[in-house]
C-alpha positions as CSV (number, residue, x, y, z in Angstrom):
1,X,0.0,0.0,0.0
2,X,2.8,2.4,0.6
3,X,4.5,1.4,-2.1
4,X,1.5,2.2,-4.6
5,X,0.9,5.3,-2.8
6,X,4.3,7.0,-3.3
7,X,4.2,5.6,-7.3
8,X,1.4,7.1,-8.1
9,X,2.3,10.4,-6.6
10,X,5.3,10.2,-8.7
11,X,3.6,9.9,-12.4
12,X,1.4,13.1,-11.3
13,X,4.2,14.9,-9.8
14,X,5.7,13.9,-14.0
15,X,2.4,14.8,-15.3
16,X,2.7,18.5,-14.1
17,X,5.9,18.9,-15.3
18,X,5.0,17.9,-18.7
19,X,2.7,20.5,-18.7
20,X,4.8,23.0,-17.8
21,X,7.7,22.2,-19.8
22,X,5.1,22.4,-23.1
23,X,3.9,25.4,-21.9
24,X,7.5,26.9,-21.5
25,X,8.4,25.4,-25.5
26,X,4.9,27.0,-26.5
27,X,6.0,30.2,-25.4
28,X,9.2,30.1,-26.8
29,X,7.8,29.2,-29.9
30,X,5.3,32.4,-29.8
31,X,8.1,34.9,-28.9
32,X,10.5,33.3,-32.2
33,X,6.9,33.7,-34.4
34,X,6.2,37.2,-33.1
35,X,10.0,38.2,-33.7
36,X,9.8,36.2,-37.2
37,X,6.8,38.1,-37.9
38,X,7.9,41.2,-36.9
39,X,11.3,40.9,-38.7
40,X,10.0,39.9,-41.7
41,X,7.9,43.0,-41.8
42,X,11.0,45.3,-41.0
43,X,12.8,43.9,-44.1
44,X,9.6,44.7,-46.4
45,X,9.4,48.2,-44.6
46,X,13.0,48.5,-45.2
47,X,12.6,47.9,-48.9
48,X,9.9,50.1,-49.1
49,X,12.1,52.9,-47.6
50,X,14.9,52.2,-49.5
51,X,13.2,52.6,-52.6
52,X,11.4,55.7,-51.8
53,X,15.3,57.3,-51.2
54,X,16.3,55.9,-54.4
55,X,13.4,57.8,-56.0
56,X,14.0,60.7,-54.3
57,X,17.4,60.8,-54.7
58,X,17.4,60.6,-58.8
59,X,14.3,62.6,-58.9
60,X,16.5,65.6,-56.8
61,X,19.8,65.1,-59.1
62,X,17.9,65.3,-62.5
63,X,16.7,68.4,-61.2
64,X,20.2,70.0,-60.6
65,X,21.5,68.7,-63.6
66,X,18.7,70.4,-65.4
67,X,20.1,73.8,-63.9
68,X,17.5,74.2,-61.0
69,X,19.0,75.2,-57.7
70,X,19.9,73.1,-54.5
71,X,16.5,74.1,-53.2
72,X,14.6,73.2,-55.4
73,X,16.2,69.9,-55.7
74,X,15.9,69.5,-52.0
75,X,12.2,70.4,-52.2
76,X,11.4,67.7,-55.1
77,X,13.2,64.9,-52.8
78,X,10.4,65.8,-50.3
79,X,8.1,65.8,-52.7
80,X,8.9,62.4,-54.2
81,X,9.6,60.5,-50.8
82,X,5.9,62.3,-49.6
83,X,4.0,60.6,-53.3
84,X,5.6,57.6,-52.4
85,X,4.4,56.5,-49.5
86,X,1.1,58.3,-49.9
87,X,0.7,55.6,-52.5
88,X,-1.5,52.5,-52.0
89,X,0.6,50.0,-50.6
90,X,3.0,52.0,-49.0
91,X,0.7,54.1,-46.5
92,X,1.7,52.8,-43.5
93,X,4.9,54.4,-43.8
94,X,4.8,57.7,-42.2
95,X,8.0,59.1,-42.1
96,X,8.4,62.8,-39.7
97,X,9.8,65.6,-41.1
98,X,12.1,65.6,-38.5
99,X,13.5,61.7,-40.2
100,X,14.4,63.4,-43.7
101,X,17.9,64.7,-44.7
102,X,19.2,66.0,-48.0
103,X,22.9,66.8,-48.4
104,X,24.8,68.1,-51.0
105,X,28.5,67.4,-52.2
106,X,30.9,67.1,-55.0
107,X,32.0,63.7,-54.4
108,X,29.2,60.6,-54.1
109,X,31.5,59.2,-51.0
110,X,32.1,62.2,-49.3
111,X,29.5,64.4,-47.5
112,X,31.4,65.3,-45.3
113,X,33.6,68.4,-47.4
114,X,33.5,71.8,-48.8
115,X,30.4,72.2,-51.1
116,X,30.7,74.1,-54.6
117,X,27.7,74.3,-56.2
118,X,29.3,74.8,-59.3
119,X,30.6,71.7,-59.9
120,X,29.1,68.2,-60.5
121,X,26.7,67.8,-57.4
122,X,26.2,64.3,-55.7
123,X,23.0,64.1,-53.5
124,X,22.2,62.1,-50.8
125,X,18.8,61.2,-49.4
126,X,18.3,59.4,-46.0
127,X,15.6,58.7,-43.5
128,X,16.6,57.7,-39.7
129,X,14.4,56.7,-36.7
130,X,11.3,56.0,-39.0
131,X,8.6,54.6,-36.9
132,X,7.3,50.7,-38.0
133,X,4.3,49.2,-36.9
134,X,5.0,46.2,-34.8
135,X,2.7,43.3,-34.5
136,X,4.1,41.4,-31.8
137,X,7.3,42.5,-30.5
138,X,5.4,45.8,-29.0
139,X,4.0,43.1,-26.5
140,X,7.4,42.7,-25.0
141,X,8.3,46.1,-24.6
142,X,10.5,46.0,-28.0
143,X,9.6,49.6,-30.8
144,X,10.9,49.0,-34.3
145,X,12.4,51.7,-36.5
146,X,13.7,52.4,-40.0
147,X,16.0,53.9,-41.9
148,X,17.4,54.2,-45.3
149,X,19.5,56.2,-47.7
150,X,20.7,57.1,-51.5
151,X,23.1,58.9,-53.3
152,X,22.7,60.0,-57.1
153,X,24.4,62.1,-59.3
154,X,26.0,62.5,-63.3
155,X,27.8,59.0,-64.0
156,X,31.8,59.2,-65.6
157,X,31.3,60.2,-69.3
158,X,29.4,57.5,-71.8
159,X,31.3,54.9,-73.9
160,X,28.2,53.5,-75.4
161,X,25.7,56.2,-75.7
162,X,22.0,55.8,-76.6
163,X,19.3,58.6,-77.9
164,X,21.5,60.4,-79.6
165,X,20.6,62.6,-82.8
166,X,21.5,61.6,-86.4
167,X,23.7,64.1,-87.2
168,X,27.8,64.8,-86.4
169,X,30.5,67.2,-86.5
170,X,33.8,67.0,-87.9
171,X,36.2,66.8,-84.6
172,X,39.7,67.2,-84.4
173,X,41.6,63.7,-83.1
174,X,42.6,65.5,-79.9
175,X,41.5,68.4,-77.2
176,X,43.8,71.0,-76.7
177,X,44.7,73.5,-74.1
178,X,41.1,75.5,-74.5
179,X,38.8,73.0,-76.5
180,X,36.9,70.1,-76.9
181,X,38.6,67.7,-79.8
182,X,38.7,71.2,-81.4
183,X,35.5,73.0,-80.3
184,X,35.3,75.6,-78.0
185,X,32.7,75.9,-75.1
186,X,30.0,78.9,-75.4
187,X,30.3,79.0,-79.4
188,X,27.9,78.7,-81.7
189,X,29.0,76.0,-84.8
190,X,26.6,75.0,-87.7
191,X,25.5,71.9,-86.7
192,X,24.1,70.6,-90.2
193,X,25.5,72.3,-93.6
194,X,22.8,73.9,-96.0
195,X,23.6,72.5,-99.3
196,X,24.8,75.9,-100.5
197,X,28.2,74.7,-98.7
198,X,30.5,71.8,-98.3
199,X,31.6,70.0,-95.4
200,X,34.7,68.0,-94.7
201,X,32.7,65.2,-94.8
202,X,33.4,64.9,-98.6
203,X,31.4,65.5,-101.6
204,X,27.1,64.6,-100.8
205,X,27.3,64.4,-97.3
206,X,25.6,67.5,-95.2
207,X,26.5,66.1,-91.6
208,X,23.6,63.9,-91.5
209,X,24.1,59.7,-90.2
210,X,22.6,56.8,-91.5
211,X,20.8,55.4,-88.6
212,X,17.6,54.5,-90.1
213,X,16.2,54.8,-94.3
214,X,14.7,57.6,-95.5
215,X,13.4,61.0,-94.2
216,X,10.6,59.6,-92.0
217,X,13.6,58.1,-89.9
218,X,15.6,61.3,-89.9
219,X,12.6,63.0,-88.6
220,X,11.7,61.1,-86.5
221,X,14.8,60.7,-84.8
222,X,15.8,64.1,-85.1
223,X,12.5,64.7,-83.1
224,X,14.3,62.7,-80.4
225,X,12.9,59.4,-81.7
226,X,16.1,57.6,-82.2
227,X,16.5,54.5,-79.4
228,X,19.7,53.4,-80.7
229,X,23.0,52.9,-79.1
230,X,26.2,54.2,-80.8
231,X,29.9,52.7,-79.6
232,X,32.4,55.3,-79.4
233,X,34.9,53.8,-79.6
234,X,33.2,52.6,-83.1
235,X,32.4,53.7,-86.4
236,X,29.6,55.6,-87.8
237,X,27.7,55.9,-91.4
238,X,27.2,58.8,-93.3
239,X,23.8,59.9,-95.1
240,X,24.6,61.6,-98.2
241,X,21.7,64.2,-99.3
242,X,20.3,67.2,-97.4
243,X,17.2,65.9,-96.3
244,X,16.3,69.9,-95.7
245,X,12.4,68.9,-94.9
246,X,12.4,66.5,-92.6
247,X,15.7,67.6,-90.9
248,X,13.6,71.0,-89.7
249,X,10.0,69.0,-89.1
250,X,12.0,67.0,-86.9
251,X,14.4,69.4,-84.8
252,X,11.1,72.2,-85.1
253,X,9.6,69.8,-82.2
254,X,12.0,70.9,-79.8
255,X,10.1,74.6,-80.6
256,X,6.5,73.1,-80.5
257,X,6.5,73.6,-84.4
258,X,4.8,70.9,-85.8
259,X,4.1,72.1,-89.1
260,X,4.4,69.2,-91.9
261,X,5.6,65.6,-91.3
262,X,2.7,64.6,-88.9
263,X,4.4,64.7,-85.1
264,X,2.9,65.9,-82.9
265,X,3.5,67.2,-79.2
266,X,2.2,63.8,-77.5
267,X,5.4,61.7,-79.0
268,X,7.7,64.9,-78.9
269,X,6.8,67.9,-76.6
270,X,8.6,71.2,-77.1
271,X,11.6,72.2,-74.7
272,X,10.1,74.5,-71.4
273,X,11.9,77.3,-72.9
274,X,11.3,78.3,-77.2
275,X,13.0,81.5,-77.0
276,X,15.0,82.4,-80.3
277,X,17.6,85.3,-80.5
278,X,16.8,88.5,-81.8
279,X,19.4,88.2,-84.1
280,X,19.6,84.7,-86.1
281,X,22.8,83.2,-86.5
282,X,23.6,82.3,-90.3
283,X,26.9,81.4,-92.4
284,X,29.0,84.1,-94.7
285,X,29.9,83.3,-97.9
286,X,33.2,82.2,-96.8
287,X,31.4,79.5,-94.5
288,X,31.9,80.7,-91.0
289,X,29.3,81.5,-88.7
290,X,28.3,84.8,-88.1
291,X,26.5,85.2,-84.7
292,X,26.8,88.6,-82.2
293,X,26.2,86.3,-79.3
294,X,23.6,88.2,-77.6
295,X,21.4,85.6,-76.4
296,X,23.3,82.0,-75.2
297,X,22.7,78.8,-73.6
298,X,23.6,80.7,-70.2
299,X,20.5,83.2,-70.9
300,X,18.5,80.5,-71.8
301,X,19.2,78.6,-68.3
302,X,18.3,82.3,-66.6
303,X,15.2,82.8,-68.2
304,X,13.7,79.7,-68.5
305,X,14.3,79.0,-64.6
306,X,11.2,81.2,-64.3
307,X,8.9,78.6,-66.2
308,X,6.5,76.8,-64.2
309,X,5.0,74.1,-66.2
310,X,2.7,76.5,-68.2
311,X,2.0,78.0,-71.4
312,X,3.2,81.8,-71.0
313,X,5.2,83.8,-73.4
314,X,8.1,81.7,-74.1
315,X,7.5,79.6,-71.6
316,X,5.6,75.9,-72.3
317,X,4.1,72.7,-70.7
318,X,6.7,71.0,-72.1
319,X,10.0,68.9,-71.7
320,X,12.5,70.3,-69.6
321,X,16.5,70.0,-71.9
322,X,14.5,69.1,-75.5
323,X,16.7,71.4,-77.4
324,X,20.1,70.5,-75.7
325,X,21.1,68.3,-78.6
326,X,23.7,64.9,-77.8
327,X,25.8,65.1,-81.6
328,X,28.2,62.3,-82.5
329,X,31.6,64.3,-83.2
330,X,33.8,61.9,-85.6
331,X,36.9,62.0,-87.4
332,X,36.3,63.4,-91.2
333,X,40.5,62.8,-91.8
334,X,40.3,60.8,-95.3
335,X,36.7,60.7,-95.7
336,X,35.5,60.4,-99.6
337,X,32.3,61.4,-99.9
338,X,29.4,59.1,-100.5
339,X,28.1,56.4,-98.0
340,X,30.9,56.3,-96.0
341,X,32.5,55.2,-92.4
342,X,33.8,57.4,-90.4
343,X,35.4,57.3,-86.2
344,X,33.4,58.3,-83.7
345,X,35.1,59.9,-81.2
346,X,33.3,61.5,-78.8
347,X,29.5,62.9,-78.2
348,X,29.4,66.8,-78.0
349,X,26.3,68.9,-76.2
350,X,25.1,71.5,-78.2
351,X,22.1,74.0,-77.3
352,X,19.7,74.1,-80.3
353,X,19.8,77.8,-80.8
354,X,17.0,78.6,-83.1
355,X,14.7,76.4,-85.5
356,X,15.9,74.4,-88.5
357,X,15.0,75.3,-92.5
358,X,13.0,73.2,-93.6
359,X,12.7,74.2,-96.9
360,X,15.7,75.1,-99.5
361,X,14.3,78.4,-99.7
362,X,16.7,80.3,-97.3
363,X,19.8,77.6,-97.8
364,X,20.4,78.0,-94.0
365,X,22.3,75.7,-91.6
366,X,21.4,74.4,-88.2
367,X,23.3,76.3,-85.2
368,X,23.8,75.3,-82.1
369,X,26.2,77.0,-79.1
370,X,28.4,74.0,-78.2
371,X,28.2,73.4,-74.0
372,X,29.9,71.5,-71.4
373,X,28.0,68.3,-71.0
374,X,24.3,67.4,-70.8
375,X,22.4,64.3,-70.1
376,X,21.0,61.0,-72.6
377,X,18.3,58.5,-71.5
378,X,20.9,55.6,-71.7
379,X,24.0,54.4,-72.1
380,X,27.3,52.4,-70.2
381,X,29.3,54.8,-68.6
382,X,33.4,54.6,-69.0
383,X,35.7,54.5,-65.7
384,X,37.4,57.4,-65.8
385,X,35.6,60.6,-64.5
386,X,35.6,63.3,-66.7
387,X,33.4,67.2,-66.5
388,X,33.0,67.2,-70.6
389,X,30.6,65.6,-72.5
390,X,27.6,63.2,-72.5
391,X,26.6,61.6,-68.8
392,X,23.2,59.9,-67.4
393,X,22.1,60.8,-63.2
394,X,22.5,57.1,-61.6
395,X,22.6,56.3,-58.0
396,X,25.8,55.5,-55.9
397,X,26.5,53.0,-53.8
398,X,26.0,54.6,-50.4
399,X,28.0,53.7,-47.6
400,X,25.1,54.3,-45.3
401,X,23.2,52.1,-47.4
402,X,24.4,48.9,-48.8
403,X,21.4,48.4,-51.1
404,X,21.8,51.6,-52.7
């Protein structure tokens, strides 16, 4: 009898300790599913806030590069982060005022120097201390916050450069001391012959490339059509003829003139900005350009800052940069006339300066002021950093931000 006794006291002293042993592993299992839960949402918030600075970020340094100033660019980043998480999906995210920073510098990896506002400008984005919403952890006296951060900013110069216009420059094989492979910055060059004159291009060629048959391409892609993707270190084909019609229906967009041709401002608006000089620019009889330089690319910038998105004066609802022109400058040494190859050596900005002829009437040229360096759409970006010619805005890795 006391043998019994004491056994079965023994299996329900075991049976209690089963009990609390399972309930001990139950709630260890609760608190690893609450912090798996929890965790898995910070990684999705995280991505969420990490692509709102990336947004943010390019959206601020196409602004600068478009000529805008630092605060305005610093406004737009607001902006943007504000749209995206006001979007469905991503409303849950509320990030304080207090949580944004935007920082300016020269140099993508350093934010920390002297600023020149001057130069190429590298702009970071970040958010810190973001509130998440926390499902489980909250219960155990755990808060969860975010943070996240981008830098963007104008790549090294383009090696393999898309959206480019179908139509070159004769370029010297080297820069010197105060050019550009033999163009100097703030003049105005005729970017397309009339065929009045000859070019160094050789006998039927006006400056025009082959990248597509017949005048509905040049047009088009003169228009800004042109998708492409030139190699510079590559060749390029001439177009012999003048092509006089379609050359002006085409660059004409970039004014909002859409007379003949059928585009229209849907597929190509006009730039902000339409202003022409006063005083045209044309070529003597000697073929040099005669221009007084009154109004420039740098008056342009001034003026059209003023623009808001709306048709006044000058001033459009149009396409901010449309008339800053990416023109394949080759190496005309040898060339024959005729269909022919010819080096590419470079891409050179030029500001459109006034509209294209597009009839043979006048036997005018196309002018534009040759500038520093602009942006294209696309294209692979060299290794070697450089403040001249073509360049795309692309983010940085940040090292605040891996995933940047």
């Amino acid at each position: 009898m006391f043998k019994h006794r004491i056994r079965y006291r023994s299996r329900r002293n075991q049976k209690g300790l089963t009990l609390v042993l399972i309930t001990m592993v139950l709630v260890v299992f609760l608190v690893f599913a609450a912090f798996a839960v929890d965790v898995n949402h910070a990684l999705l918030s995280k991505t969420r806030l990490q692509n709102g600075v990336d947004a943010a970020a390019l959206a601020s340094a196409v602004k600068v590069s478009a000529g805008e100033t630092d605060a305005v660019a610093q406004s737009i980043a607001i902006q943007t982060l504000t749209t995206m998480y006001a979007a469905s999906g991503n409303t849950e995210i509320d990030i304080p005022a207090e949580s944004i920073s935007v920082q300016f510098s020269n140099d993508p990896q350093d934010f920390g120097s002297t600023y020149d506002d001057s130069l190429d400008t590298y702009i970071r984005v970040s958010v810190a201390d973001v509130p998440l919403n926390s499902y489980f952890l909250g219960y155990f006296g755990f808060d969860k916050a975010g943070a996240a951060s981008a830098v963007a900013g104008p790549s090294s110069t383009i090696i393999y450069a898309c959206n480019v216009v179908p139509m070159a420059v004769c370029a010297a094989p080297v820069s010197g001391a105060n050019d550009f492979l033999g163009y100097t910055f703030q003049t105005v060059y005729e970017l397309k012959v009339a065929d009045k004159n000859s070019t160094d291009m050789g006998p039927g060629n006006f400056q025009l490339l082959d990248f597509g048959s017949g005048g509905s391409s040049v047009r088009e892609y003169l228009a800004g059509g042109f998708v492409g993707c030139v190699d510079i270190t590559s060749t390029v084909t001439t177009k012999p003829g003048a092509s006089i019609g379609p050359v002006g229906q085409g660059l004409n967009t970039r004014f909002g003139d859409y007379s003949g041709g059928g585009m229209n401002s849907s597929a190509y608006p006009p730039d902000i900005y339409v202003k022409e000089p006063t005083t045209l620019a044309e070529t003597d009889a000697n073929g040099d350009v005669v221009y007084d330089n009154s109004w420039m690319h740098a008056d342009y910038e001034t003026e059209s800052a003023s623009c808001s998105g709306s048709a006044s004066g000058s001033c459009t609802s149009g396409e901010n940069g449309r008339r800053i022109l990416p023109v394949p400058m080759v190496d005309c040494d040898g060339a024959s006339g005729g269909t022919t190859e010819l080096p590419l050596l470079a891409v050179g900005c030029f500001f459109l300066l006034q509209k294209a002829p597009n009839n043979n009437g006048a036997k005018d040229g196309v002018y534009g002021e040759f500038i520093e360096d602009c942006t294209i759409t696309n294209g692979t970006t060299g290794v070697t950093p450089s403040s001249e010619g073509i360049f795309k805005i692309q983010l940085y890795r940040d090292p605040l931000s891996g995933e940047s």
